[in-house]
C-alpha positions as CSV (number, residue, x, y, z in Angstrom):
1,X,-37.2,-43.6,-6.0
2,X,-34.8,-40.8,-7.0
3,X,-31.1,-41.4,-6.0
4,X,-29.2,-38.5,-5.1
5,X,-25.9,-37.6,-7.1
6,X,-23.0,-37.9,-4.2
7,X,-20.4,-35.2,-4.5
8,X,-17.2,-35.6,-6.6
9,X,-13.9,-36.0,-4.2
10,X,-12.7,-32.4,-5.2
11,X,-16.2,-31.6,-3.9
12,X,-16.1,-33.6,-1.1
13,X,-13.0,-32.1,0.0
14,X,-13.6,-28.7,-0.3
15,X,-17.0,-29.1,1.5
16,X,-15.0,-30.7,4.4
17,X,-12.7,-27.5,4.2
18,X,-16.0,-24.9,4.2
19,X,-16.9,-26.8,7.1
20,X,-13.9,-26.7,9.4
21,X,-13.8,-23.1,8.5
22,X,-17.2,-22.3,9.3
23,X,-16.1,-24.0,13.0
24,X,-13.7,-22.3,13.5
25,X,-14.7,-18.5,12.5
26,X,-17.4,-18.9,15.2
27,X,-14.4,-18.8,17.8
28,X,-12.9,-16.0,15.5
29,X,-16.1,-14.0,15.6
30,X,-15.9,-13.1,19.1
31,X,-12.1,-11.9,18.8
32,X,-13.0,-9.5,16.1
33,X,-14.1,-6.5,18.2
34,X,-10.3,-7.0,19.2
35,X,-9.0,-6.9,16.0
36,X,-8.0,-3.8,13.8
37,X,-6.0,-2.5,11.2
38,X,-6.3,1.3,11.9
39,X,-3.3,3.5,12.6
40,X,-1.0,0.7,11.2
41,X,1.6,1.3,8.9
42,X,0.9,0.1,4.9
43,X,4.5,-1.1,4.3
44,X,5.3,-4.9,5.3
45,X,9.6,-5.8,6.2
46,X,9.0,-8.8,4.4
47,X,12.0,-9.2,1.5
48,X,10.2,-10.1,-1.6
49,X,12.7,-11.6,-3.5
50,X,13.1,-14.4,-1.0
51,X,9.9,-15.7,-1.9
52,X,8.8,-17.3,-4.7
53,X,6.4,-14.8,-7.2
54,X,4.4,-16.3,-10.4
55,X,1.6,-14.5,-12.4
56,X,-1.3,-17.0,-13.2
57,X,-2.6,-17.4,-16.4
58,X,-5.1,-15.1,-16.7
59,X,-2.8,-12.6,-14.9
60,X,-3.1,-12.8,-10.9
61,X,0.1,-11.7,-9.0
62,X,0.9,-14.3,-7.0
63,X,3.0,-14.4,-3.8
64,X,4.2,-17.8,-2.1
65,X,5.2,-21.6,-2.5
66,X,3.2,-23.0,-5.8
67,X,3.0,-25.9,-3.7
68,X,0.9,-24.5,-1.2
69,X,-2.7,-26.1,-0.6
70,X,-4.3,-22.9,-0.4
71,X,-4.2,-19.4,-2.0
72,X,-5.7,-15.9,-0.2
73,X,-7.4,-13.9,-2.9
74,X,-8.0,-9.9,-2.4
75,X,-9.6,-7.5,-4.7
76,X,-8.5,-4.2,-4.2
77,X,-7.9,-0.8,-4.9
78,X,-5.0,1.3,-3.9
79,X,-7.2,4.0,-3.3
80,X,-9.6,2.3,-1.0
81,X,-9.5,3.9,2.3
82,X,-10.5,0.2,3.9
83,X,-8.4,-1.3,1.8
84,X,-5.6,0.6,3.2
85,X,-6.8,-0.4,6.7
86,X,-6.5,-3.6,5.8
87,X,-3.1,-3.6,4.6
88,X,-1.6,-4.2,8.1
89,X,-3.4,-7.6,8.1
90,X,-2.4,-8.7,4.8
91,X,1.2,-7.9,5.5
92,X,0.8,-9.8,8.9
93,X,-0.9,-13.1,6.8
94,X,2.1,-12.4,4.5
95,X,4.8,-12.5,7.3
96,X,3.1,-15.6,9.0
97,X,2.2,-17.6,6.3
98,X,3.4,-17.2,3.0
99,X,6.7,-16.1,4.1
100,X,6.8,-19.9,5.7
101,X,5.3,-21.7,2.6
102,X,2.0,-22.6,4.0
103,X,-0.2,-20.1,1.7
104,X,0.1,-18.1,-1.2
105,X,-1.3,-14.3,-1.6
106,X,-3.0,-13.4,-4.9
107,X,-3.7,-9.1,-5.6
108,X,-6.4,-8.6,-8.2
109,X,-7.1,-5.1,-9.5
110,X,-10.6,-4.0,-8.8
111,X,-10.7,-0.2,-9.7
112,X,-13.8,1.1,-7.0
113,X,-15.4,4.7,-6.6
114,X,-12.5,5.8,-3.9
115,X,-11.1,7.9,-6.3
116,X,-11.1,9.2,-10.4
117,X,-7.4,7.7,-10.4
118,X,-8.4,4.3,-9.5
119,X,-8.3,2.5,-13.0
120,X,-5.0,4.7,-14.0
121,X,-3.3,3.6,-10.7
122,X,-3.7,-0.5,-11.4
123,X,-2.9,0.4,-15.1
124,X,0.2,2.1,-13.7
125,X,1.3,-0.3,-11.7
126,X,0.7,-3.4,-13.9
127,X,3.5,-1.2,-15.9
128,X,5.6,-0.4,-13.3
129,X,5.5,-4.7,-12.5
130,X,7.0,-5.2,-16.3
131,X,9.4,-2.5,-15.8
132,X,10.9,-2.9,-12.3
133,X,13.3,-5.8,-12.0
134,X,12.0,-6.6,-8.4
135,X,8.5,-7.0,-10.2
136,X,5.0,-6.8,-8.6
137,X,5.4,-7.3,-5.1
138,X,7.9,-3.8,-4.2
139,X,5.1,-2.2,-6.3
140,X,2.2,-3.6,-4.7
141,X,4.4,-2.1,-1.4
142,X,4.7,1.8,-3.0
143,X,1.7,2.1,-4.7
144,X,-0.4,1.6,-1.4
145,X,2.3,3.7,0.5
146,X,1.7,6.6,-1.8
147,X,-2.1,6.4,-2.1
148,X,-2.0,6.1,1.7
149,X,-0.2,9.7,1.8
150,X,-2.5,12.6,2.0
151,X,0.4,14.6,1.2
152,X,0.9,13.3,-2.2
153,X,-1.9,14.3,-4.8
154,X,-4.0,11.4,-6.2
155,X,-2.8,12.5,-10.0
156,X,0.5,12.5,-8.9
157,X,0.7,8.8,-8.0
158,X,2.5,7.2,-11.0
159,X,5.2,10.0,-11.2
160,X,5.9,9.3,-7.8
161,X,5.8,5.8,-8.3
162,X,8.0,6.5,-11.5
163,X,10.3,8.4,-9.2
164,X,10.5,6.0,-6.2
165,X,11.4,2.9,-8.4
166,X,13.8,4.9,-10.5
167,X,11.7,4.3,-13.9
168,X,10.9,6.7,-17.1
169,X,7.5,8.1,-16.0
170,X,7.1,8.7,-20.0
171,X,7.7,4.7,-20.8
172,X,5.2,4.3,-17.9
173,X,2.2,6.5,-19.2
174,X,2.3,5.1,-22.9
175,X,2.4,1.5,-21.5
176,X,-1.0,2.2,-19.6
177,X,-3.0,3.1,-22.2
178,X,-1.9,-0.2,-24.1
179,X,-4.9,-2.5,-24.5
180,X,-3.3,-5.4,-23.2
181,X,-3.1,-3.5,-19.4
182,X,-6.5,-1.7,-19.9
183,X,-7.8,-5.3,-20.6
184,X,-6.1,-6.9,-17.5
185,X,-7.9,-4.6,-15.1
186,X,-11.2,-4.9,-16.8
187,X,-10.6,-8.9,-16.8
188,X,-9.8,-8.6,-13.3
189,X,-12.9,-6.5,-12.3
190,X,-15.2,-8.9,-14.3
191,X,-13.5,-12.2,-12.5
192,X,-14.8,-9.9,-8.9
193,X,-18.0,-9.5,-10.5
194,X,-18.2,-12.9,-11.3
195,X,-17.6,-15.0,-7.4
196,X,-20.0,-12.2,-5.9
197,X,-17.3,-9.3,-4.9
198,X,-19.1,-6.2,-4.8
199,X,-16.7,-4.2,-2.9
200,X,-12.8,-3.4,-2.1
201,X,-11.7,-5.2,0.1
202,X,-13.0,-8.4,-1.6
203,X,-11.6,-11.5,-0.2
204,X,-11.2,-15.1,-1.6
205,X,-9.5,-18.3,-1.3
206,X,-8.7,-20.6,-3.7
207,X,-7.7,-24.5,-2.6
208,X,-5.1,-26.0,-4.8
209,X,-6.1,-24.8,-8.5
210,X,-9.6,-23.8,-7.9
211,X,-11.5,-20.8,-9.0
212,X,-11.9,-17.9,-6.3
213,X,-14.8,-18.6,-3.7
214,X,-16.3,-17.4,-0.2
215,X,-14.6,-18.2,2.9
216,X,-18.5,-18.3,4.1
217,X,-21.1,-16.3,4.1
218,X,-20.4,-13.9,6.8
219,X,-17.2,-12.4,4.6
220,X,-18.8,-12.2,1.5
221,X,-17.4,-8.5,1.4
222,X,-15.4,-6.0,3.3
223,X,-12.1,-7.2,5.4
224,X,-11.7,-10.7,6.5
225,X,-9.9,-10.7,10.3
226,X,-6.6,-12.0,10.7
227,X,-7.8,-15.5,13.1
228,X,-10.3,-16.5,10.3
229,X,-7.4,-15.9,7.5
230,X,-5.3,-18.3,9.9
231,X,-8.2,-21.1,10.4
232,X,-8.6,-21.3,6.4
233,X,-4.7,-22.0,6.3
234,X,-4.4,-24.2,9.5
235,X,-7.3,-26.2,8.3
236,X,-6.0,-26.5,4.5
237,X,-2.6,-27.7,5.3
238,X,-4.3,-30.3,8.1
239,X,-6.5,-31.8,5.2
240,X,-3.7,-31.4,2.3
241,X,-4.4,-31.8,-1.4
């Protein structure tokens, strides 16, 4: 007789989270007709430097308290005309949870089709995030403000980034081409590739220290609506670590 291997307790508990999520995005599903991002402005009021920002070790910006049970993951592009829609939702997930230490907020750069300016605009702002002393986060803010503006053209982003933050657009242009940022946004399209993102928005969640994975099945790609984003957290800090 063959005996089955039971699952580890990290396994155990995460299957228990997968679960409860997959519950409670059936109630979610019939309020996302209601939902939408559209017409909403890109900029969030949260103040950034009240919260707590860290860079993982293989270079994910990281918003929120480290002690948080579970981490939101989105691959994105600046350019990304859905990723833009989206940005209302991640600033309202921002405002309601990370702001109040239940979650964190991960950004990933995943350069997409949207535009020719797409890998230049994540090298560009992985500069601007060394050079501004606010770091990442007031970046993250500007560079979807000026993608979003039709007014501004797309090979004009980083001077106006340059100009908005008050940094040498010169310091910024030789620090993109630098290996160490062209290798950050190619590390950070492979990690995508690698948990099954094959589009911008791509959305993940880490539990405690985890690797990126699926929410479920049914948000394998494209925006996740805000009442699933809020099971995942409500269930994760119910469970704990």
């Amino acid at each position: 007789m063959t005996t089955q291997a039971r699952p580890r307790p990290q396994q155990q508990q995460q299957l228990t989270y997968l679960a409860a999520i997959a519950a409670l995005a059936v109630v979610a599903v019939a309020a996302v007709i209601l939902i939408t991002s559209r017409g909403g402005s890109t900029r969030s009021n949260v103040e950034f430097a009240g919260i707590p920002q860290t860079l993982t070790e293989d270079g994910g910006y990281v918003l929120g308290n480290p002690d948080a049970p579970v981490t939101i993951v989105e691959f994105a592009d600046f350019f990304c005309p859905v990723c833009q829609d989206y940005k209302p939702t991640v600033n309202r997930f921002i405002e309601e949870y990370v702001v109040t230490g239940q979650a964190r907020f991960e950004y990933r750069f995943l350069p997409s089709q949207a535009s020719q300016y797409s890998p230049f605009a994540a090298q560009i702002a992985l500069c601007a995030a060394q050079q501004h002393e606010g770091g990442f986060w007031p970046v993250h803010e500007e560079m979807f403000d000026i993608a979003s503006n039709n007014s501004i053209g797309d090979g004009e982003i980083g001077r106006e980034l340059a100009q908005r933050l008050d940094l040498n657009y010169t310091d910024l242009l030789e620090c993109s081409a630098e290996n160490e940022v062209t290798q950050q946004v190619s590390y950070d399209s492979n990690l995508a590739n690698s948990v099954g993102v094959t589009g911008t928005p791509g959305i993940r969640v880490r539990y405690g220290n985890s690797s990126p994975q699926l929410i479920n099945n049914s948000y394998a790609s494209g925006q996740v609506p805000f009442e699933v984003l809020r099971s995942v957290v409500e269930v994760a800090n119910l469970t704990g670590q």
